[in-house]
LORODO-300484 format. One record per residue (C-alpha): x, y, z; residue in three letters. Coordinates in pm, whole numbers, plus 50000, padded with zeros to 5 digits. Example, Ala and Ser with C-alpha at 12.3 -4.5 7.8 and 13.67 -1.06 7.14 Angstrom:
! LORODO-300484
<atom X="51230" Y="49550" Z="50780" resn="ALA"/>
<atom X="51367" Y="49894" Z="50714" resn="SER"/>
! end
This chain:
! LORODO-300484
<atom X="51799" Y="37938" Z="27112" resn="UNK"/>
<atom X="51678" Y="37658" Z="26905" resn="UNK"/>
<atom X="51855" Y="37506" Z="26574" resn="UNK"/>
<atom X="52222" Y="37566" Z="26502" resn="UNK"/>
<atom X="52289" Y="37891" Z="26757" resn="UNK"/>
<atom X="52577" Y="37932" Z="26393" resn="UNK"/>
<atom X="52287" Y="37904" Z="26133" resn="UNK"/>
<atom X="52339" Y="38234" Z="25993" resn="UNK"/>
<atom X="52549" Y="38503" Z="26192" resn="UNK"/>
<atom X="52716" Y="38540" Z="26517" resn="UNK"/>
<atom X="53016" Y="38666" Z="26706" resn="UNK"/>
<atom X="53325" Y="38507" Z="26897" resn="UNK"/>
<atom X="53536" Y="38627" Z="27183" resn="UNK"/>
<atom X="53921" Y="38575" Z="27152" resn="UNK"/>
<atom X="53969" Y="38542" Z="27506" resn="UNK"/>
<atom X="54378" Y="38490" Z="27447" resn="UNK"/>
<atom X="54369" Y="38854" Z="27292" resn="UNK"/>
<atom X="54138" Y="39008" Z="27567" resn="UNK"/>
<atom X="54412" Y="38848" Z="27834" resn="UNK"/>
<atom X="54675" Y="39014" Z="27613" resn="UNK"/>
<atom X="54521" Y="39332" Z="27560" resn="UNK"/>
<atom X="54487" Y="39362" Z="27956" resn="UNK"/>
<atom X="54842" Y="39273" Z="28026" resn="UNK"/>
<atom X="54966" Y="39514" Z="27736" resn="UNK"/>
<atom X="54798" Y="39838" Z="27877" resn="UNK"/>
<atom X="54860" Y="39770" Z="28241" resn="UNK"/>
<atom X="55237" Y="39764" Z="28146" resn="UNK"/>
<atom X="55164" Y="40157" Z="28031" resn="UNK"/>
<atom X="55078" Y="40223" Z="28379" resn="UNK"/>
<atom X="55262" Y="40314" Z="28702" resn="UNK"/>
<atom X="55340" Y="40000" Z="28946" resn="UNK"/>
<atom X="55033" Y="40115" Z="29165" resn="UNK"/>
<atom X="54754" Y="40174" Z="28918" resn="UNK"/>
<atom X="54559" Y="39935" Z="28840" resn="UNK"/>
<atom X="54313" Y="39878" Z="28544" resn="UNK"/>
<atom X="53931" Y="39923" Z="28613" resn="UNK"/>
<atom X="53783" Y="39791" Z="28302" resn="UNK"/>
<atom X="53451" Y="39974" Z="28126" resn="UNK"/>
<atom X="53178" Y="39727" Z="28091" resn="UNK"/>
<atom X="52931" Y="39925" Z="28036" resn="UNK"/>
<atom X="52659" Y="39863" Z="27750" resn="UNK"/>
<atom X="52724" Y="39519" Z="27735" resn="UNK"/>
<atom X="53166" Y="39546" Z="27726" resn="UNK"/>
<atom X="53032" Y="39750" Z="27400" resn="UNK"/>
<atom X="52879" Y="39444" Z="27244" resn="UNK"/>
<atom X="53128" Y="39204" Z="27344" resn="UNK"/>
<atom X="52877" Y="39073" Z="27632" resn="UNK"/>
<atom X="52979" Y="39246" Z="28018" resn="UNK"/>
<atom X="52926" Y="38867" Z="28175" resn="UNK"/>
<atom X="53223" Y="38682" Z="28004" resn="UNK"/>
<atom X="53446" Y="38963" Z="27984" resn="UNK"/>
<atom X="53411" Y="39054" Z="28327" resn="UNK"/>
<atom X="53478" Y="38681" Z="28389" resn="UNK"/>
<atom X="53787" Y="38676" Z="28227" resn="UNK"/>
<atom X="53927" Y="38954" Z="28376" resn="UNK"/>
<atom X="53855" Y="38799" Z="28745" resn="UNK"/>
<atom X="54089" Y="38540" Z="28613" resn="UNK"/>
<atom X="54364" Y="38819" Z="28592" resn="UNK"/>
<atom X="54354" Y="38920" Z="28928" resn="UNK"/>
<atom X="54140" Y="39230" Z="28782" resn="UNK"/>
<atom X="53891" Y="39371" Z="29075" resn="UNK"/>
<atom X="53772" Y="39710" Z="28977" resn="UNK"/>
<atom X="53518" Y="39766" Z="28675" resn="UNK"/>
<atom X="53290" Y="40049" Z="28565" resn="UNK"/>
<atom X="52955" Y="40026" Z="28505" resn="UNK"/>
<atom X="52683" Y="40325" Z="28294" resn="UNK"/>
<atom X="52390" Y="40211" Z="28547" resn="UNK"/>
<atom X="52264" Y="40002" Z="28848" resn="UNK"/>
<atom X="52101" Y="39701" Z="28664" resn="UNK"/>
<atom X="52434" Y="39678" Z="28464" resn="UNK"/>
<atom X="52632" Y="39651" Z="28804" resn="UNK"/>
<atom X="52334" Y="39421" Z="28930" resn="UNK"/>
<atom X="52379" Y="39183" Z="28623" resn="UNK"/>
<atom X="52710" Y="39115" Z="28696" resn="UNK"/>
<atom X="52701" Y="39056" Z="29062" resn="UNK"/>
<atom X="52467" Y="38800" Z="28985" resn="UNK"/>
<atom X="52714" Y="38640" Z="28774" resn="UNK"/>
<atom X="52922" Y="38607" Z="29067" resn="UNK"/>
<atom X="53168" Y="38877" Z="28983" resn="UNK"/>
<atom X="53373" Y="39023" Z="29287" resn="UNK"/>
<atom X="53520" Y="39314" Z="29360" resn="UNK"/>
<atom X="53422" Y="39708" Z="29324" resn="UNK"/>
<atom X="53177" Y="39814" Z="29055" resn="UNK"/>
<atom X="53144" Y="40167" Z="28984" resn="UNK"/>
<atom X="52835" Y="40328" Z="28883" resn="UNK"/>
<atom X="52940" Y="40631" Z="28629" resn="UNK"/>
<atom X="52627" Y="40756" Z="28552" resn="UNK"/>
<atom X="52251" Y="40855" Z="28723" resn="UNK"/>
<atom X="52087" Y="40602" Z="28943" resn="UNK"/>
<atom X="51731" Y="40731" Z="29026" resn="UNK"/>
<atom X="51662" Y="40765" Z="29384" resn="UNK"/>
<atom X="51400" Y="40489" Z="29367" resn="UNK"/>
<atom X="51641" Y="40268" Z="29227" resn="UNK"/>
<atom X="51919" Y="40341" Z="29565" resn="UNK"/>
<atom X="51792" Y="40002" Z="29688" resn="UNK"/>
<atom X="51967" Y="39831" Z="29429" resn="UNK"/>
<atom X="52330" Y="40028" Z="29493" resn="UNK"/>
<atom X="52294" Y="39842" Z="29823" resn="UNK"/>
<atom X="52147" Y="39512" Z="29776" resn="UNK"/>
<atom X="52431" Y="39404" Z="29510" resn="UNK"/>
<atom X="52667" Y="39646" Z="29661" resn="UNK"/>
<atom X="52762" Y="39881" Z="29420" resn="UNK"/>
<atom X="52931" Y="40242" Z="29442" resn="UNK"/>
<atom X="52728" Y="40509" Z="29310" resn="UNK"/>
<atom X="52899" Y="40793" Z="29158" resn="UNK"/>
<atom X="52807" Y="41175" Z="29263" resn="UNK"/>
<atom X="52708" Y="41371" Z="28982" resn="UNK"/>
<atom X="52631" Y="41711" Z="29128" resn="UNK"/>
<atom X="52596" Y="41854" Z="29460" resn="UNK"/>
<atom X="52223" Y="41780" Z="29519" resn="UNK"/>
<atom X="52267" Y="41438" Z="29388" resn="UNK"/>
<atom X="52510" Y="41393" Z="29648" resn="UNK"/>
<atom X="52244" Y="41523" Z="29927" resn="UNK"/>
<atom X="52013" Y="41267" Z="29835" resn="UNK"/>
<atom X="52275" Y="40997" Z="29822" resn="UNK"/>
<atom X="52362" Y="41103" Z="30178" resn="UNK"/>
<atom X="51965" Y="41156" Z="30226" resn="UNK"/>
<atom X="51918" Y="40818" Z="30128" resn="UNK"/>
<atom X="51974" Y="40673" Z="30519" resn="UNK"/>
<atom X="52194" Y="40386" Z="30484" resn="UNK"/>
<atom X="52529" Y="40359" Z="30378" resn="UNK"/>
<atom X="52651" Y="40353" Z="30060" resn="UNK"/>
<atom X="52961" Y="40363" Z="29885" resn="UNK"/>
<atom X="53070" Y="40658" Z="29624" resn="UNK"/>
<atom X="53301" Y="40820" Z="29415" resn="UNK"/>
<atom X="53272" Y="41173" Z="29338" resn="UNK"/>
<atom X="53290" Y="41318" Z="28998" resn="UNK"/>
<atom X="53438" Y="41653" Z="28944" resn="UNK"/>
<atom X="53427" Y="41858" Z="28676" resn="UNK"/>
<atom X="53722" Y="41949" Z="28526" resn="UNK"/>
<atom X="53584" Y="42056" Z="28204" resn="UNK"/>
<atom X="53417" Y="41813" Z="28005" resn="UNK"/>
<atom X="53122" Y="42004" Z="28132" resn="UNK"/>
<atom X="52872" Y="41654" Z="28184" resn="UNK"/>
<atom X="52888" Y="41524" Z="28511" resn="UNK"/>
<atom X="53052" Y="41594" Z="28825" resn="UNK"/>
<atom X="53085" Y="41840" Z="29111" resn="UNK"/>
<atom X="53242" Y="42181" Z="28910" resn="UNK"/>
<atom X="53616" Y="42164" Z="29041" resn="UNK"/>
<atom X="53571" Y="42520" Z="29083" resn="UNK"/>
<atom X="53273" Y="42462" Z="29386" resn="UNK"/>
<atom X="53547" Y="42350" Z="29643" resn="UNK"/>
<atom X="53305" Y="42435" Z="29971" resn="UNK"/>
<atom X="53024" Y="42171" Z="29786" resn="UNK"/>
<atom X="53292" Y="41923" Z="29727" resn="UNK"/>
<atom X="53371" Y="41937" Z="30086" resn="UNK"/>
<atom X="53029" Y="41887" Z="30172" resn="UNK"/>
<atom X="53011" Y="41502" Z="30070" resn="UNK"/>
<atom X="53219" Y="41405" Z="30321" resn="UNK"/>
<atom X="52997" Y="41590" Z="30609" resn="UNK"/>
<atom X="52695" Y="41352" Z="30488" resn="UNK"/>
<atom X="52775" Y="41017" Z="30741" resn="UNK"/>
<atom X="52589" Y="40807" Z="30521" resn="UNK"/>
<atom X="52834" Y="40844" Z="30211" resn="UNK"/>
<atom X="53171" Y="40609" Z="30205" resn="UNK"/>
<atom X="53366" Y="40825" Z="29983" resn="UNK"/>
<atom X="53615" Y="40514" Z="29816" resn="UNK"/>
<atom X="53699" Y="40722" Z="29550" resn="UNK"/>
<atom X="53757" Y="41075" Z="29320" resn="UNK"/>
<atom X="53765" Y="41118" Z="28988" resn="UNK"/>
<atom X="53744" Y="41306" Z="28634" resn="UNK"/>
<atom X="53713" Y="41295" Z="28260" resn="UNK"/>
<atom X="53926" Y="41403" Z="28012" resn="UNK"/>
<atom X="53782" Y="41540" Z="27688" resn="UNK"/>
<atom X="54045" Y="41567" Z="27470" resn="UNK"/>
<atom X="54320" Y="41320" Z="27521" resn="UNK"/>
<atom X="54239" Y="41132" Z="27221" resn="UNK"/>
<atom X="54375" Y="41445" Z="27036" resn="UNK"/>
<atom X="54741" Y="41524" Z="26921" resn="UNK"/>
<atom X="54696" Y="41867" Z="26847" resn="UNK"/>
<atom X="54912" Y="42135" Z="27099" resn="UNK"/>
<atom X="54557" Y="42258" Z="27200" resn="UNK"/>
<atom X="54461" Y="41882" Z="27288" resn="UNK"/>
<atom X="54707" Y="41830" Z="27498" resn="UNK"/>
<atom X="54735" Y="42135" Z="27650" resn="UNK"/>
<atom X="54374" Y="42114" Z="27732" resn="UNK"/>
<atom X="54428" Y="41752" Z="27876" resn="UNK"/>
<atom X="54724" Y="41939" Z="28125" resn="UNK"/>
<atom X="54446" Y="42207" Z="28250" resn="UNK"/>
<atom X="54217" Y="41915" Z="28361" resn="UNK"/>
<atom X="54467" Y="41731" Z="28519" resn="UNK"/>
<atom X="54603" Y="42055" Z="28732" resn="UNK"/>
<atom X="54231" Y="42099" Z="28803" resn="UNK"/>
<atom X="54201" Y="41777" Z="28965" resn="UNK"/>
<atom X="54521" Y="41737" Z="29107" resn="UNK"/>
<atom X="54476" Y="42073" Z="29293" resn="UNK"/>
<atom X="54169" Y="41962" Z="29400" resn="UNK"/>
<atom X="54318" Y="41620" Z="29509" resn="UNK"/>
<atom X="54559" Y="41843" Z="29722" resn="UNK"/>
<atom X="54299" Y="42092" Z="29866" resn="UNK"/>
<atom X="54087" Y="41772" Z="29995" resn="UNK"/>
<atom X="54400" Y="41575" Z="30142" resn="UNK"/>
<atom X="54526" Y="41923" Z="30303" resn="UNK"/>
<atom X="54248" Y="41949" Z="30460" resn="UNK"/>
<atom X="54244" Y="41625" Z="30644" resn="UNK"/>
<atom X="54015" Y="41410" Z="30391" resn="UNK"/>
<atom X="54178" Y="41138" Z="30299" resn="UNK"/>
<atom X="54118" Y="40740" Z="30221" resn="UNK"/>
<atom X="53998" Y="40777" Z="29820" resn="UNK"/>
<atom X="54155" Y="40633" Z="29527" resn="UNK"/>
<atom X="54187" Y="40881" Z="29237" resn="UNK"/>
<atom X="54114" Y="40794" Z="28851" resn="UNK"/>
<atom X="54122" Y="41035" Z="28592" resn="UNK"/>
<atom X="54225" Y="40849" Z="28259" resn="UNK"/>
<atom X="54032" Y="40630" Z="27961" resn="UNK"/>
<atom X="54158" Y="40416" Z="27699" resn="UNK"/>
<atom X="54319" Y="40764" Z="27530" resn="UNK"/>
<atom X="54417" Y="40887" Z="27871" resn="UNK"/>
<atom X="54645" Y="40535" Z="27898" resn="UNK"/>
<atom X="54792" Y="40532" Z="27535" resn="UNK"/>
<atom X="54873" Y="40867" Z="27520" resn="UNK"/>
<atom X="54970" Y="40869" Z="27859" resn="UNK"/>
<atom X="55290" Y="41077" Z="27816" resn="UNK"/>
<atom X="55097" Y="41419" Z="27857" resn="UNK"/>
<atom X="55024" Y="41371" Z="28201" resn="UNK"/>
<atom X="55257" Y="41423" Z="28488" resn="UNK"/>
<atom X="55090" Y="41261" Z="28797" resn="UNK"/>
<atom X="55002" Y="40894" Z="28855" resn="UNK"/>
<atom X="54698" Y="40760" Z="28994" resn="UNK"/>
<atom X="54518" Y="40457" Z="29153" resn="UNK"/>
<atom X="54311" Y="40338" Z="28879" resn="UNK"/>
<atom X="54257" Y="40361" Z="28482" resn="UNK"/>
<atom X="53904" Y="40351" Z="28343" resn="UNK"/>
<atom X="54021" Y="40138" Z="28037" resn="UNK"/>
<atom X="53746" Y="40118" Z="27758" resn="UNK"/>
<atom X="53731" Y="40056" Z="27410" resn="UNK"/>
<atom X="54135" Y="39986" Z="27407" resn="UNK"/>
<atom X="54079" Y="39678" Z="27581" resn="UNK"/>
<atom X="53873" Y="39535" Z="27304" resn="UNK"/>
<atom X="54134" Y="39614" Z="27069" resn="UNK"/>
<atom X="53989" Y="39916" Z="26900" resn="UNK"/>
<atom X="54041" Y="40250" Z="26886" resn="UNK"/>
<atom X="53760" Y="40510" Z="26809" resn="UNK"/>
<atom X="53965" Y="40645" Z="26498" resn="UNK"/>
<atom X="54195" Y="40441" Z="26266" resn="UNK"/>
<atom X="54529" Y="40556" Z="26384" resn="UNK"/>
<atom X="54837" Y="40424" Z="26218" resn="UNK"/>
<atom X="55037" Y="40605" Z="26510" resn="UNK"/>
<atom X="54892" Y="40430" Z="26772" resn="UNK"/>
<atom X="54839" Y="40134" Z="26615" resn="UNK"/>
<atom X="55194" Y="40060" Z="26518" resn="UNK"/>
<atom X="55275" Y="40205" Z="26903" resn="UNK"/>
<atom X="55121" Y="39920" Z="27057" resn="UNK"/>
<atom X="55013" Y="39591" Z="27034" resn="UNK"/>
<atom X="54623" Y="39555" Z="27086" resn="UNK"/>
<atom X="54431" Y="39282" Z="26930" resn="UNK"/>
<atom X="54078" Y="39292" Z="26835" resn="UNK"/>
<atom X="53849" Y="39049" Z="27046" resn="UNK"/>
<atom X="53569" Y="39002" Z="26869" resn="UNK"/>
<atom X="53496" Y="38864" Z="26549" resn="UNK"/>
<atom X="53128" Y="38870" Z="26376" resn="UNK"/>
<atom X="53096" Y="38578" Z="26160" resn="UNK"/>
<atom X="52831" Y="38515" Z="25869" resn="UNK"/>
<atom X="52790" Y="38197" Z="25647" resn="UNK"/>
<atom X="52805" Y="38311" Z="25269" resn="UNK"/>
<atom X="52432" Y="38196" Z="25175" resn="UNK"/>
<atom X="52562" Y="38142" Z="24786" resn="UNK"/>
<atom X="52822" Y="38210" Z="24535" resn="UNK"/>
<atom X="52733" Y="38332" Z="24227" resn="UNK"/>
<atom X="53009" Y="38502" Z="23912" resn="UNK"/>
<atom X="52918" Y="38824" Z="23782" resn="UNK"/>
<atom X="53061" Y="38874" Z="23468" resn="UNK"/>
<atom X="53149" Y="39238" Z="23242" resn="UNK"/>
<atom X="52791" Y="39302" Z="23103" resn="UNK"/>
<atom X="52822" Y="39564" Z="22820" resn="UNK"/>
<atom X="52446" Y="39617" Z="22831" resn="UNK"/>
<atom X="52446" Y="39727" Z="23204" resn="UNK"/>
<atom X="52197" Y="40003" Z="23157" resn="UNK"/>
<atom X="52369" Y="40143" Z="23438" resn="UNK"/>
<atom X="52786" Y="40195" Z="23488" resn="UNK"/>
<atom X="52958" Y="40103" Z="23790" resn="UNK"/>
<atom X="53251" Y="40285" Z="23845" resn="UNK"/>
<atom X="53548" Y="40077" Z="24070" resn="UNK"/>
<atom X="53775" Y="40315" Z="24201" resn="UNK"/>
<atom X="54156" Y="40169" Z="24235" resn="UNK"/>
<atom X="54469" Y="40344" Z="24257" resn="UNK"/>
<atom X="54506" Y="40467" Z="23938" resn="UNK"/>
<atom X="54225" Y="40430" Z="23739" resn="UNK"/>
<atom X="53822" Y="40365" Z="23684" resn="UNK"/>
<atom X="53693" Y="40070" Z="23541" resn="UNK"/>
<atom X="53311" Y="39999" Z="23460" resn="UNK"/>
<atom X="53113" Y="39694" Z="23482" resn="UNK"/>
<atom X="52852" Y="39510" Z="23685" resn="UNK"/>
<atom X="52672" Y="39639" Z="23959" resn="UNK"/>
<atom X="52576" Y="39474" Z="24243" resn="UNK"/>
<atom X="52383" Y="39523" Z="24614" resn="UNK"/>
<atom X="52173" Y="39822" Z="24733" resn="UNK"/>
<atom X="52143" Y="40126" Z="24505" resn="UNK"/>
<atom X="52386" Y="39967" Z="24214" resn="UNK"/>
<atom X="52673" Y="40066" Z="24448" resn="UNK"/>
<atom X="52832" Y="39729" Z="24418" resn="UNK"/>
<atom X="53174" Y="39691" Z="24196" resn="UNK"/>
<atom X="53183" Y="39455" Z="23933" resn="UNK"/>
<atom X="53483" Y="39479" Z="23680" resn="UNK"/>
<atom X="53560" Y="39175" Z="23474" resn="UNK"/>
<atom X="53439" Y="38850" Z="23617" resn="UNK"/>
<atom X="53421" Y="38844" Z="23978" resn="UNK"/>
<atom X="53278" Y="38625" Z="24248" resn="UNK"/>
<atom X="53023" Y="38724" Z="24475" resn="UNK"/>
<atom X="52861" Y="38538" Z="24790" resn="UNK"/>
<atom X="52581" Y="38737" Z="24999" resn="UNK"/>
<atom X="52585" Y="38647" Z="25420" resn="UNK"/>
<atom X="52285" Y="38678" Z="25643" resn="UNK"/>
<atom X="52367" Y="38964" Z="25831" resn="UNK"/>
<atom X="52289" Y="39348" Z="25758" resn="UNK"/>
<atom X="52247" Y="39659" Z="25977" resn="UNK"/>
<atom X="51887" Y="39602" Z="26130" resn="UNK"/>
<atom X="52070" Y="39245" Z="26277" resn="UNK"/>
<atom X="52386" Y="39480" Z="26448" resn="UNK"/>
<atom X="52598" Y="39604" Z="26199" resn="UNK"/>
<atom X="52627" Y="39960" Z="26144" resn="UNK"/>
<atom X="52476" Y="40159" Z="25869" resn="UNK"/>
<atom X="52760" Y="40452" Z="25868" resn="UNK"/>
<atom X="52998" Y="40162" Z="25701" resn="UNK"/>
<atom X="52845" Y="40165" Z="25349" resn="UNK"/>
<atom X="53083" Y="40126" Z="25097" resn="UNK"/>
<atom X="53429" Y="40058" Z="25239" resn="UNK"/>
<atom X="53589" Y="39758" Z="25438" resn="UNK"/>
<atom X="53703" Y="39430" Z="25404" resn="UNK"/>
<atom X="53676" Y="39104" Z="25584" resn="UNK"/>
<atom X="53845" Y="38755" Z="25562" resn="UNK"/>
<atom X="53681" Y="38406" Z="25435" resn="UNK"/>
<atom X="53898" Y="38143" Z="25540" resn="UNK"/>
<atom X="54223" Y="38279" Z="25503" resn="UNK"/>
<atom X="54192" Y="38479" Z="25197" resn="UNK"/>
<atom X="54081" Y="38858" Z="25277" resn="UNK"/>
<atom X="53754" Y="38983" Z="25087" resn="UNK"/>
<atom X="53599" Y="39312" Z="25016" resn="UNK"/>
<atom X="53250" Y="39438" Z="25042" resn="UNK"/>
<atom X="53125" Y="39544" Z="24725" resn="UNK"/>
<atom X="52786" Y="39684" Z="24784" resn="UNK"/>
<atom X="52625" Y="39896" Z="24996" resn="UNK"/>
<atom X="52472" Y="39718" Z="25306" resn="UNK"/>
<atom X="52186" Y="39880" Z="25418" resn="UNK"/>
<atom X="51885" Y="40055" Z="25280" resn="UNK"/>
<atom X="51604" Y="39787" Z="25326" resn="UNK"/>
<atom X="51747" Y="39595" Z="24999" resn="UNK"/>
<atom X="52140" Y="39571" Z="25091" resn="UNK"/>
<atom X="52295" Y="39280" Z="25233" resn="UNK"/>
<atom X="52665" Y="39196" Z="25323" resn="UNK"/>
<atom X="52887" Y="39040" Z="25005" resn="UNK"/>
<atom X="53228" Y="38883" Z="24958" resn="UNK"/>
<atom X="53452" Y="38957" Z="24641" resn="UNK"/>
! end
């Protein structure tokens, strides 16, 4: 990148609170499971290379992937340990799975015969279905989840599921999240009966972990996700108050000017500021006139706006800090004209 890489916007890893974060949710799990980190689509933004760096400092040695080239990426890096594959890897692509030695998981029963097809060894987890109804071997087909292990080219390592619902609170939530889990612990059972043994099981996410006190068995590993980053994919004063996660990333914009808007009686057009109690009119500001005004305020626009990363669906609400003093975005911030203010 040439000129100042902090010329306009960027983002910054707080490596202390990913370090904390980790340590945090792996005291919410049994003495034998271990975390297995998501890293897929880039650690959600926060970049898959560093984070999974950071965690190899912790001892951490299991991480989940969405493809192959995201597992390839980080092997490159140098990163050790398993990576799981949790979605589709075409079959032209299987060359990869072995080259940077990465475990593919089984999505369906023929995608297991070509895995075992393939005619080298590979390592793989298989997916049941226990009713998220996306990918995985239905827990219901017991003879076809059998079959993977009569295919001598598949290293079964591991077994796992999705839960659809434990981010919910509701008695139908959670009673839901109980049916999946007796669906794949039976299933657990059936295989180990049966003489088929040497997998680690996984079966919760981020919600899975945190509201961990609906499930009843204990497992190897813990596909931790978004919780790890210090975010949660609904505000949640419950939750949030329950435990201690830190956000780890911070996007960062330098204010490009100040400028006061003062009360304009002739403002052809009234902005109304919402507070507790009461409206109040005065100047408008960013896209569509959606910008408060009210009295004389300060206003400072930074570089950034949804076509550079930040999301349209946050229009007019939110708040963010310059220096030490907390600020509020005033104006909508997309739409072709909108960009980002301070108040």
């Amino acid at each position: 990148m040439n000129g100042n890489e902090k010329g306009r916007a960027w983002i910054e890893l707080n490596t202390r609170h990913l370090h904390h974060n980790a340590k945090q949710l792996q005291k919410l799990l049994p003495d034998r499971c271990s975390l297995m980190p998501a890293v897929k689509a880039d650690a959600y933004g926060h970049g898959a290379v560093p984070v999974a760096e950071e965690l190899q400092k912790l001892g951490i040695r299991n991480y989940c992937v969405a493809s192959a080239p995201e597992g390839a990426e980080l092997r490159q890096a140098g990163i050790r340990g398993q990576i799981l594959i949790l979605g589709y890897t075409d079959p032209a692509d299987f060359d990869l799975l072995r080259e940077f030695n990465l475990t593919q998981t089984i999505v369906d029963e023929n995608y297991g015969k070509a895995l075992g097809s393939y005619g080298r060894k590979l390592p793989v987890h298989v997916g049941i279905d226990t009713g998220m109804h996306r990918l995985g071997v239905p827990f219901s087909h017991t003879d076809s989840i059998k079959t993977m292990w009569d295919y001598k080219n598949l290293r079964i390592t591991g077994l796992y599921s999705h839960l659809c619902t434990s981010d919910g609170l509701t008695s139908e939530d959670r009673s839901y999240v109980r049916l999946q889990e007796k669906r794949f612990q039976d299933t657990v059972k059936m295989l180990r009966a049966e003489g088929r043994n040497g997998f680690s099981t996984h079966l919760q996410g981020s919600y899975g972990i945190l509201n961990g006190d609906v499930l009843t068995g204990s497992y190897d590993l813990a596909r931790v996700g978004i919780a790890l980053y210090g975010v949660l994919s609904e505000p949640s004063e419950e939750l949030e108050q329950r435990y201690d996660l830190k956000p780890v990333l911070s996007l960062k914009a330098r204010i490009a000017c100040v400028r006061e808007l003062e009360d304009s009686g002739s403002n052809a057009r009234l902005c109304r500021r919402i507070s507790k109690d009461s409206l109040q009119q005065g100047t408008c500001s960013g896209a569509g006139h959606t910008g408060p005004g009210g009295g004389e305020s300060l206003y400072g626009p930074a570089p950034f706006r949804c076509d550079a990363g930040t999301g349209c669906t946050v229009r007019r609400r939110g708040s963010f800090h310059r220096k030490e003093q907390k600020a509020l975005y005033p104006g909508r911030r997309c739409g072709g004209r909108g960009r980002n203010y301070f108040q």
